[in-house]
PLY file of the C-alpha trace (Angstrom):
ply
format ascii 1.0
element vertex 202
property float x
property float y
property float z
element edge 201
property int vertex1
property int vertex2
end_header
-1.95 68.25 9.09
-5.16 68.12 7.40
-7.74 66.10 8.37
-11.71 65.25 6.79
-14.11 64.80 9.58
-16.57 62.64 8.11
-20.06 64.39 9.37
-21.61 67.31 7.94
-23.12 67.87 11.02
-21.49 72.00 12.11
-22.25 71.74 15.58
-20.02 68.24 15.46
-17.46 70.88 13.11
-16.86 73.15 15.69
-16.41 71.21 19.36
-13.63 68.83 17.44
-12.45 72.14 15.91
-12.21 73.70 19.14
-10.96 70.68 21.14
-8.58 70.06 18.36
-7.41 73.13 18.27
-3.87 72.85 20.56
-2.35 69.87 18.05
-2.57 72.29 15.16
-5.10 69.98 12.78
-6.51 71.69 9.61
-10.03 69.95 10.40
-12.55 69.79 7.54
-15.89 69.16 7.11
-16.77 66.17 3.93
-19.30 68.19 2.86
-16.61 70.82 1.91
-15.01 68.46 -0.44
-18.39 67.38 -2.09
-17.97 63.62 0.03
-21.56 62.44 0.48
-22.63 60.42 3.85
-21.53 56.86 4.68
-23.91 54.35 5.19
-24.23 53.28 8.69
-25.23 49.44 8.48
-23.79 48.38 11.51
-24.39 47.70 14.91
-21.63 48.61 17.08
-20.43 52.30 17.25
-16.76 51.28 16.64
-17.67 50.10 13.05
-19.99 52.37 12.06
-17.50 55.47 12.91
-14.66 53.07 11.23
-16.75 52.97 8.07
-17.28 56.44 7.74
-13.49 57.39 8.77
-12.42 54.96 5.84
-15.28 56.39 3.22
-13.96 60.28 3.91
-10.37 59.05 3.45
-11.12 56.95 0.40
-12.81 59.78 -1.43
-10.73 62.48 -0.31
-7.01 61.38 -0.32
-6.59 62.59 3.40
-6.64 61.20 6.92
-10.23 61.09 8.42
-11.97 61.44 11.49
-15.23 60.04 12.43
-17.16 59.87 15.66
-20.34 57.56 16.18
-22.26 58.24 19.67
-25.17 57.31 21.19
-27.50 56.44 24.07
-27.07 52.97 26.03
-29.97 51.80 28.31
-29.56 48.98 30.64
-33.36 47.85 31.17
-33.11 47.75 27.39
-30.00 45.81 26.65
-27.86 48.67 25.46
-30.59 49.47 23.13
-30.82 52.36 21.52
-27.23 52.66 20.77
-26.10 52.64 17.07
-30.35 53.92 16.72
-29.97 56.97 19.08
-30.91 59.40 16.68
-34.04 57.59 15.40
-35.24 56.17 18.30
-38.51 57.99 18.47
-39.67 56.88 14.88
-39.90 53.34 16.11
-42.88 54.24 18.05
-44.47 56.63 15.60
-42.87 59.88 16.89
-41.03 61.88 13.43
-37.38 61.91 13.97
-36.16 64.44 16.32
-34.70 65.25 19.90
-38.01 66.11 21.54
-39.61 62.92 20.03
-36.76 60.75 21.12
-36.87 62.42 24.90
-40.55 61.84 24.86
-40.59 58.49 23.76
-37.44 57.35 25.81
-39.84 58.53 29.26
-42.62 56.65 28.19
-40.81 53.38 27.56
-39.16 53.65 31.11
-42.16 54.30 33.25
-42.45 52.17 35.51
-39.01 50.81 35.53
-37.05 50.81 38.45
-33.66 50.83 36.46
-32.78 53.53 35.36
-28.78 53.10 34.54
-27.59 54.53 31.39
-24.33 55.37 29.31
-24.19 57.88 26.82
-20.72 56.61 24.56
-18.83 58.28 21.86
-16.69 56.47 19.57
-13.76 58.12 17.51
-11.79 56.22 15.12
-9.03 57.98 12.55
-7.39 56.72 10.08
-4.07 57.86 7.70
-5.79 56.40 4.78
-8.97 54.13 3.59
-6.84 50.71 4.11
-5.11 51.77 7.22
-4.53 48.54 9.21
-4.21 50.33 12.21
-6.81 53.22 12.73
-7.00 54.95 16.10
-10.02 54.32 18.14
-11.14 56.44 21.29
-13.81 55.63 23.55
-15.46 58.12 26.04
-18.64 56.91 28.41
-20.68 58.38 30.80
-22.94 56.29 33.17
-25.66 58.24 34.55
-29.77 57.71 35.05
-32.29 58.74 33.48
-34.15 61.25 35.09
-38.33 60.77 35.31
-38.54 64.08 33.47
-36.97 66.37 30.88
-34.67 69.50 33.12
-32.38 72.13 31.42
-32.15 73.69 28.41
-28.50 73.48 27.00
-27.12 71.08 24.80
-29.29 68.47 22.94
-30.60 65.26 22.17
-30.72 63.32 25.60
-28.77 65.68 27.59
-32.18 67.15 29.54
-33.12 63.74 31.08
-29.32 62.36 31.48
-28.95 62.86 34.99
-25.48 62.59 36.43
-25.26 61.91 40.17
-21.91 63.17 41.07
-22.78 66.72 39.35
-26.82 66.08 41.36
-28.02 67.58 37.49
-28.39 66.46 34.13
-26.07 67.23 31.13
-28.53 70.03 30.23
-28.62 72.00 33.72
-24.60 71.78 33.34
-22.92 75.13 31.78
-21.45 74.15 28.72
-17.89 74.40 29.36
-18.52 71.89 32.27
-20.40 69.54 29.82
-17.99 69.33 27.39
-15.31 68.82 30.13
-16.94 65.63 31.09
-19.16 64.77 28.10
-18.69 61.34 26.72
-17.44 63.30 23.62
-15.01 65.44 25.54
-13.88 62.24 26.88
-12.77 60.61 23.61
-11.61 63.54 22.30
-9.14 64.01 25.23
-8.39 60.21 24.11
-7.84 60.92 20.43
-6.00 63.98 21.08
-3.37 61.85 23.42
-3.10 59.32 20.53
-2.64 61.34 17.48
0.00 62.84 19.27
1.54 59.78 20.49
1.03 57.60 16.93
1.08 60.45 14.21
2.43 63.58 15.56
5.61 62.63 17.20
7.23 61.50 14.40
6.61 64.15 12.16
0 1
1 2
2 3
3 4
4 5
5 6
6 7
7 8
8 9
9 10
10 11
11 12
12 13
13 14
14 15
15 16
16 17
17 18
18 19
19 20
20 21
21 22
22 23
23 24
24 25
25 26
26 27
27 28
28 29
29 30
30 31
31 32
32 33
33 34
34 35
35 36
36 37
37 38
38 39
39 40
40 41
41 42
42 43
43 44
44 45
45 46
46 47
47 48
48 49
49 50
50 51
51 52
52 53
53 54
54 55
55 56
56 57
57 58
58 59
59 60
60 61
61 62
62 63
63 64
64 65
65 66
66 67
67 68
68 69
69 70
70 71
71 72
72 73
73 74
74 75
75 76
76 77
77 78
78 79
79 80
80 81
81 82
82 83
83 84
84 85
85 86
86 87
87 88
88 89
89 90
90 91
91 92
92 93
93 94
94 95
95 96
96 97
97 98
98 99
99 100
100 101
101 102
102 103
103 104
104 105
105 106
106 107
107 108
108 109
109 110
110 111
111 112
112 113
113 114
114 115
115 116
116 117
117 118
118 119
119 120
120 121
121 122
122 123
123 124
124 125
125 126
126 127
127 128
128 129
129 130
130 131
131 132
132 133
133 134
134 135
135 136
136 137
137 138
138 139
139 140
140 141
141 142
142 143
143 144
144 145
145 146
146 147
147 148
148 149
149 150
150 151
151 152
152 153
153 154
154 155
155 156
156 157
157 158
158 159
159 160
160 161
161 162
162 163
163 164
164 165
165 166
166 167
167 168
168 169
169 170
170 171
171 172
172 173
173 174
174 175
175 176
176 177
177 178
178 179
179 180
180 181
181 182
182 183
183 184
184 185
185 186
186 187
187 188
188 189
189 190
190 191
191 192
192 193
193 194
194 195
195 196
196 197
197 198
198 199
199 200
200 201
């Protein structure tokens, strides 16, 4: 079965690819097929990776799968969430992962909690109006560490410290972070649903 993964991001490409793999999915990137970027107006990660699954599908003709993930801080009300990515140009950092670590410290010193989620959200659908896409959610409560350790993965993984492990997602090797990554998480999910609600039957 073929299916559009609506990001053009190749690092994205290859862990669903990868993770994927075992249910036999043709997996391909929008770009590929000339589909430019959804917009992203929403607040919740559920709807923005539902519009982006339905904008793939609508321009391509195929199933689509779209993830939207993020960072959730309790001493800020969830916040940054949806805004992960960009959360450094609010205070006058240019967008980027070292900006966002460096401005994520600074808003949190002196706080005492330190509680955070990082969540992915997956949604597919068979077509743009499917009434009933698949959604799979994968979370991962840890603190955040007083300073930036380890230098694998990206974005918040150096100062997303994970108690039970006693490291953050960046001190992990990467075969262990993906195993318990919020994104290996849904993933797993997806993966138990496509073949429970799409593969079974065919």
């Amino acid at each position: 079965m073929k299916i559009v993964l609506a990001s053009n991001n190749p690092g994205k490409l290859k862990e669903l690819r990868a993770m994927l793999a075992p249910l036999g999915l043709d997996l391909i990137a929008q770009g590929e097929l000339g589909i430019p970027e959804a917009a992203e107006p929403f607040h919740t990660f559920v709807e923005n990776a539902l519009a982006k699954a339905r904008h793939a599908a609508e321009h391509s003709g195929l199933p689509a799968l779209a993830d939207d993930a993020g960072l959730c801080v309790d001493a800020f009300g969830g916040l940054p969430g949806v805004d992960t990515a960009y959360y450094a140009t609010q205070f006058g950092y240019e967008k980027g992962d070292t900006n966002n670590v460096r401005a994520l410290l600074e808003q949190m010193q002196g706080l005492s909690n330190r509680r955070a989620a990082m969540v992915s959200t997956l949604v597919a659908v068979r077509s743009a109006q499917d009434p009933e896409p698949l959604i799979a959610v994968g979370r991962v409560v840890g603190e955040i560490a007083p300073a930036a350790v380890g230098s694998n993965g990206f974005g918040f993984d150096p100062v997303m410290f994970l108690p039970e492990f006693g490291q953050t997602f960046a001190q992990l090797p990467v075969e262990v972070k993906n195993a318990n990554s919020h994104r290996g998480r849904a993933v797993r999910a997806m993966a138990d649903l496509l073949r429970e609600r799409w593969l079974s039957a065919s």
